[in-house]
C-alpha positions in Angstrom: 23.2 81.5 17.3 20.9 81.9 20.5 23.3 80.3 22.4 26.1 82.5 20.8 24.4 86.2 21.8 23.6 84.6 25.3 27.2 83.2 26.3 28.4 87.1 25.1 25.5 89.0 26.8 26.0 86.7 29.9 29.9 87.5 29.9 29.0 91.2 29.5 26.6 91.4 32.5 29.5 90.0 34.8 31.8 92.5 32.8 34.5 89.5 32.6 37.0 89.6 29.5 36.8 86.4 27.8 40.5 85.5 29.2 39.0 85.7 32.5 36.4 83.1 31.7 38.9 81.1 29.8 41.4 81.0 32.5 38.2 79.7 34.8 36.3 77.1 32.9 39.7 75.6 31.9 38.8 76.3 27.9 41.1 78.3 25.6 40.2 81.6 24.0 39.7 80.3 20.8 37.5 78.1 21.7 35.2 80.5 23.5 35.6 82.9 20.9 34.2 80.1 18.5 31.1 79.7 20.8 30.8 83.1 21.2 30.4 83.5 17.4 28.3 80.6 17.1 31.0 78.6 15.1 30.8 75.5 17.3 28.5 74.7 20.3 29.9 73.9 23.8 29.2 71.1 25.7 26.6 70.9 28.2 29.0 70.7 30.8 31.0 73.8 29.5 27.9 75.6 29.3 27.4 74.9 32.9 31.2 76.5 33.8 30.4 79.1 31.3 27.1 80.2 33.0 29.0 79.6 37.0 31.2 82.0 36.1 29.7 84.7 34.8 26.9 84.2 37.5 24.1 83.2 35.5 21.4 80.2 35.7 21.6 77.5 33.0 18.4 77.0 31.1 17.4 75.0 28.9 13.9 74.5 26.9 12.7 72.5 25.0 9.2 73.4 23.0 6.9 71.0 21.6 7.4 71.4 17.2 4.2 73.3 15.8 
């Protein structure tokens, strides 16, 4: 769900309706949409679109298990 609340929050900073990312990472709504409500996970690839067109920095981390 992290990844969900930071493609929407990410979208809403570059105040971009989700046709307008759509329409530039190549994706259909419905797909977003399903990332956006953490139904499905995009690729790392898309994420990498995603995160160019709304003007954000990709970043991943990776934390050692407790």
């Amino acid at each position: 769900m992290m990844i969900a609340f930071a493609l929407c929050d990410a979208r809403r900073r570059a105040n971009l309706r989700r046709a307008e990312v759509t329409s530039q990472i190549g994706v259909s709504e419905t797909m977003v949409g399903r990332w956006e409500r953490g139904v499905s996970v995009p690729s790392l690839v898309s994420l990498r679109r995603y995160a160019e067109v709304t003007g954000s920095r990709l970043q991943i981390d990776l934390v050692t298990k407790a």
